[in-house]
C-alpha positions in Angstrom: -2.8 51.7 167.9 0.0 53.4 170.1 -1.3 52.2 173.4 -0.9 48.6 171.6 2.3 49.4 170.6 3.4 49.9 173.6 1.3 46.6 175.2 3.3 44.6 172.9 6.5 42.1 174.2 9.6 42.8 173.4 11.0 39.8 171.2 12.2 37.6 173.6 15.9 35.8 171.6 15.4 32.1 170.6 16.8 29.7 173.3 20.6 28.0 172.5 19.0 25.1 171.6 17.0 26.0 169.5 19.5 28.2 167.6 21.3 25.8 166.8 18.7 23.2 165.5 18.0 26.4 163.3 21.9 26.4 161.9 21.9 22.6 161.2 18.6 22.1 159.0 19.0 22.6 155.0 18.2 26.1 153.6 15.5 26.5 151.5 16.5 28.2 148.6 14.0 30.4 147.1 13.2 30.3 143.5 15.1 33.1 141.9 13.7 35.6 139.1 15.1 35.7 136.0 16.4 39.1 135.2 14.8 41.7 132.7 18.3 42.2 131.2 20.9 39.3 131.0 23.5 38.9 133.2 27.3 40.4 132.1 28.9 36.9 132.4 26.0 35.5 130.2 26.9 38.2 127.6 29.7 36.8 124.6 31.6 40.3 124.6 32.4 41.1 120.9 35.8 42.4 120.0 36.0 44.6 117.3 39.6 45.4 116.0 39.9 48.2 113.8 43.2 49.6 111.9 44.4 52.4 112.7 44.8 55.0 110.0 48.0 55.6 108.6 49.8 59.4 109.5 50.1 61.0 106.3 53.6 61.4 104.6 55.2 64.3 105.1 55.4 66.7 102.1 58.5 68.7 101.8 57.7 70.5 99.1 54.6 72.1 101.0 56.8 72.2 104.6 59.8 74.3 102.6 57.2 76.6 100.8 56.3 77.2 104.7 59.7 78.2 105.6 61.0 82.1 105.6 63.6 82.2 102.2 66.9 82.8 102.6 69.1 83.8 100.0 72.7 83.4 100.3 74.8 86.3 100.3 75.6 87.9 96.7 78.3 90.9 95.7 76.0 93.9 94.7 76.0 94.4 90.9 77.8 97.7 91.0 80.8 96.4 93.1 80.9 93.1 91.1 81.0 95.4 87.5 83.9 97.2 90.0 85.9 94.4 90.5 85.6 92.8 86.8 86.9 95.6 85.5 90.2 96.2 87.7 90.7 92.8 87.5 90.6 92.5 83.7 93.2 95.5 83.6 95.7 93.2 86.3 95.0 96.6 88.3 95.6 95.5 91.9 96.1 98.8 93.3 92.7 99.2 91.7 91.6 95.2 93.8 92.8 96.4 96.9 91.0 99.5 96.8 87.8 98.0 96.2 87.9 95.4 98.3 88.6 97.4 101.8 85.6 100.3 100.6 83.6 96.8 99.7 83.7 96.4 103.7 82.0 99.5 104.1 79.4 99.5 101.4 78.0 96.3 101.8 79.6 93.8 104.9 77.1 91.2 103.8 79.0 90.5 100.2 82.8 91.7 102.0 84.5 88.0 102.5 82.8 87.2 99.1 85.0 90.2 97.5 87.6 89.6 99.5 87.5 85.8 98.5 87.0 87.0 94.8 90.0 89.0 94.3 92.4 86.2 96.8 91.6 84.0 93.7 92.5 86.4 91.5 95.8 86.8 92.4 96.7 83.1 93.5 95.5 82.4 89.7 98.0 85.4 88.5 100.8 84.2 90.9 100.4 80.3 89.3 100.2 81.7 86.2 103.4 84.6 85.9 105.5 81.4 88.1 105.0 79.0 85.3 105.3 81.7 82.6 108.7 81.9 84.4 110.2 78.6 84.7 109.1 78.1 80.8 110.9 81.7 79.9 114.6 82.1 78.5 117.4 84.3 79.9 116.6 87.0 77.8 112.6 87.2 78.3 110.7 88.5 80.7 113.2 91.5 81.0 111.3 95.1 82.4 112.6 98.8 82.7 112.9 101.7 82.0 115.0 104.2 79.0 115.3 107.6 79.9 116.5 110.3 77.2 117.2 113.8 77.8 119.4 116.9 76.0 119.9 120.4 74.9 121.0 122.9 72.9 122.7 126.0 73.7 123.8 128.8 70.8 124.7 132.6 71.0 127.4 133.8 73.4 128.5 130.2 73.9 127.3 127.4 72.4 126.4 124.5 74.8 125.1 121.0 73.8 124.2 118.0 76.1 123.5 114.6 76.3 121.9 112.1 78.5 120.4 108.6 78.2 119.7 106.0 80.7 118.8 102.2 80.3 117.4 100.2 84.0 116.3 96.7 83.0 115.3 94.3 85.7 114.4 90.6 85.4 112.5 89.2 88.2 112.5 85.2 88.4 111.2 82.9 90.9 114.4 83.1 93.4 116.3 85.6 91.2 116.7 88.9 90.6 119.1 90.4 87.5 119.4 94.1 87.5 121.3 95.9 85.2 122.1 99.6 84.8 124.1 101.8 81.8 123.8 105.4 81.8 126.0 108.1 79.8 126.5 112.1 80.2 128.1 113.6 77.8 128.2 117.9 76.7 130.4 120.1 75.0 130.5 123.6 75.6 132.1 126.3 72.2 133.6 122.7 70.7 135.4 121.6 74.3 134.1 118.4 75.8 133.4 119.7 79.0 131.2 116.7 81.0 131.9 113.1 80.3 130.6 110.1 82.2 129.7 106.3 81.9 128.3 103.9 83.9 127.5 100.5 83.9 126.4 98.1 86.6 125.3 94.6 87.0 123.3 93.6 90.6 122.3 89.8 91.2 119.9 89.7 94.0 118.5 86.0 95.7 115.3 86.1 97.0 115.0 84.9 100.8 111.4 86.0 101.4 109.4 88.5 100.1 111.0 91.3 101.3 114.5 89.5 102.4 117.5 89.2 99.8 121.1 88.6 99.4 122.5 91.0 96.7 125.9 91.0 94.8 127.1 94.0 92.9 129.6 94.8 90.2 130.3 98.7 88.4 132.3 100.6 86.4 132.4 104.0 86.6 134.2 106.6 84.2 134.8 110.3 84.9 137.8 112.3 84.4 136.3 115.4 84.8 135.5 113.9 88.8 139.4 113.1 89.0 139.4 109.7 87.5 139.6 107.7 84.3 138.2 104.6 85.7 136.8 102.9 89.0 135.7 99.4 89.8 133.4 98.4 92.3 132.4 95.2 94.0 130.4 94.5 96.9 128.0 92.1 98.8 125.6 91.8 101.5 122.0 91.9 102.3 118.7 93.8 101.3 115.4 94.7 102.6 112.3 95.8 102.3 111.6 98.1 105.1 108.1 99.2 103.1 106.3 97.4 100.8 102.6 100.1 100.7 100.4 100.6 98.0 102.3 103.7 96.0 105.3 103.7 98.8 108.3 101.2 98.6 111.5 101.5 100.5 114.4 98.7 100.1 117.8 99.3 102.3 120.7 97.8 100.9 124.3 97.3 103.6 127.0 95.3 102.5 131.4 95.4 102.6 133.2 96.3 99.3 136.3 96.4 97.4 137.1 99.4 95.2 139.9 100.1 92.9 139.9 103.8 91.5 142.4 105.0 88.4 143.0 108.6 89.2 143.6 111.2 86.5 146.6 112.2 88.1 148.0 108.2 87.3 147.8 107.1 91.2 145.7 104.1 91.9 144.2 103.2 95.3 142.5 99.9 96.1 140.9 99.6 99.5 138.0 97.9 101.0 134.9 100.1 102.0 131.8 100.0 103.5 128.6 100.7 101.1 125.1 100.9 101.1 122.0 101.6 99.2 118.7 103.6 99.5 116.0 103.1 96.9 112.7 105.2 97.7 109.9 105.5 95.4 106.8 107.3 96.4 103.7 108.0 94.4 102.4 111.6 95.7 99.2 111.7 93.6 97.8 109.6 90.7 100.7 109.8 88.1 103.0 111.6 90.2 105.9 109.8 91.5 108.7 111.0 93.5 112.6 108.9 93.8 115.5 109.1 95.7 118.2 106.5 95.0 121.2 107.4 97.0 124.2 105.1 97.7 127.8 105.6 99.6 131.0 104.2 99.6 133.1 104.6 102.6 136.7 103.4 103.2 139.9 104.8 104.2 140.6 107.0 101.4 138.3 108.2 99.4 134.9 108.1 100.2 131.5 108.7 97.8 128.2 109.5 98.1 125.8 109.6 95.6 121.9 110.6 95.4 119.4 110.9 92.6 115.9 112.8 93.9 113.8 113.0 91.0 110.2 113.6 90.3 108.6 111.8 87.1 105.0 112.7 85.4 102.8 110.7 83.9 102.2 112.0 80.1 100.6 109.5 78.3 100.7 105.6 77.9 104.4 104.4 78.8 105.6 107.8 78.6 106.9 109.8 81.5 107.9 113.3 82.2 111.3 113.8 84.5 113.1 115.9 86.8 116.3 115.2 88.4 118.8 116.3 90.6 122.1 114.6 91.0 124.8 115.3 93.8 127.9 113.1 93.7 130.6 113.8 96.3 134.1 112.8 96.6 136.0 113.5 100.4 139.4 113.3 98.6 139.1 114.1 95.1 142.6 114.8 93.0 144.4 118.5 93.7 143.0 120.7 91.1 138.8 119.0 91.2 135.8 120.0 93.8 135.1 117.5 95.8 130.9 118.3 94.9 129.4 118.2 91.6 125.8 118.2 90.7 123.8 118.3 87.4 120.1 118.9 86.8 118.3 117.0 84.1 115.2 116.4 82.4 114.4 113.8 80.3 111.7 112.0 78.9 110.9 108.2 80.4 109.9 105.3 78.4 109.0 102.3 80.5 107.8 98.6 78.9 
């Protein structure tokens, strides 16, 4: 079979002619098969449409129950009972004290304290400014009465006197202040201390520690040199502190004073005065004062302090101690120019 194989012509290629008698004759087309599966084009395609399903609705309820809780922030129960309680006794001492230790023992609740007790006393302030406007001129009046005296018997016989009424009405721009205060003892039937007092001081309210202050006095005390000497001044006060159990107000104004000498000379000169009014609490129910004031003018000048240190005893009653120096630079021939006293008294204050 190889060897005719390799016998066999090589296919000769069809002449040009002959070629193309083969292009131009018809083509036979050959009968075709039909297919085992039917054509794609043949096949009605079939579209079917289906909805699609709707997302579920979202359920809160179930998505918060997911969540972490968070509470919002609540004053502790003990500082709350704390604060109820100084409150209800208008103790703001007692507010202020337990809102800055409320920082420290809980900072969560602290603005909510501080908050608290800030609407606490804007409430109080509405409140006291409209029991004010509605008040007359002689409500609303504070102070003080002090009381004090003795008795002396044996070699000499000694008995002493003393009483002292400060009453202060604070309004909404006003200030009335108004002071009396009497000294009186007798030693073996001999009056041998007299003196009486009695002020009046208008103060206007610039700010709250500001003020413009007008005062007026009388003073009596022949055994200081003189039967009677009127004062009058005006000018401006302050505040320098204003601390929880430590005030200090300054007081610096000109004056006019006209002094009736037991010797029966009068002077009248203009002066210089001013005021110091310290009050200091030391311990709980333990306050130490110092109200001092000077004159000072061309001929006789005075200076005056009270230091005094006052006990709380029970309710509105006080204990007191007191020292007075009073000095005169040019008293009458014949008088010291110092005199003092020591007194104590009891304190009722409303």
């Amino acid at each position: 079979m190889l060897s005719a194989l390799i016998a066999a012509p090589a296919p000769v290629a069809a002449p040009p002619a002959v070629r193309r008698a083969r292009a131009a004759a018809p083509l036979r087309r050959r009968k075709a098969r039909r297919p085992i599966y039917p054509r794609l084009e043949e096949v009605d395609t079939v579209v079917v449409e289906e909805d699609a399903p709707d997302p579920a609705p979202l359920d809160w309820g179930e998505l918060v129950a997911l969540l972490p809780v968070v509470r919002p922030p609540e004053i502790p129960a003990e500082i709350r009972a704390m604060l109820d309680a100084a409150m209800q006794d208008g103790d703001e001492r007692g507010v202020d004290t337990i809102v800055k230790y409320a920082r420290v023992g809980d900072p969560i609740s602290a603005d909510l304290v501080l908050r608290r007790a800030t609407e606490w006393r804007d409430a109080r302030a509405r409140a006291r400014d409209q029991k004010v406007r509605s008040a007359g001129m002689f409500q609303l009046w504070r102070g003080r009465v002090e009381a004090g005296g003795f008795v002396s018997s044996g070699n000499s016989n000694v008995t002493g006197l003393s009483g002292t009424a400060d009453l202060t009405r604070e309004g909404l721009r006003w200030r009335h202040r108004v002071l009396a205060q009497a000294d009186l003892q007798r030693t073996d039937g001999i009056t041998s201390r007299e003196r009486y007092v009695l002020g009046y001081q208008p103060n206007y309210k610039i700010n709250d520690r500001g003020y413009i202050y007008g005062n007026a006095q009388f003073e009596a005390d022949r055994f200081l040199g003189y039967d009677q000497r009127y004062s009058a001044s005006a000018g401006a006060g302050y505040g320098v502190l204003r601390r929880a159990g430590l005030t200090l107000d300054l007081e610096v104004g000109p004056a006019f004073r006209q002094t009736d000498f037991t010797d029966g000379t009068m002077q009248s000169s203009l002066a210089a005065r001013g005021s110091v009014d310290l009050d200091w609490t030391l311990v709980s129910g333990l306050v130490f004062t110092q109200d001092a004031s000077a004159y000072l003018e061309r001929f006789n000048s005075t200076v005056r302090s009270v230091s005094g240190i006052e006990a709380k005893l029970i309710g509105p009653l006080s204990a007191k101690l007191s020292y007075t120096l009073q000095y005169e630079s040019q008293p009458p021939e014949g008088r010291l120019s110092t005199d003092s006293i020591t007194r104590a008294s009891l304190v009722y204050s409303f």
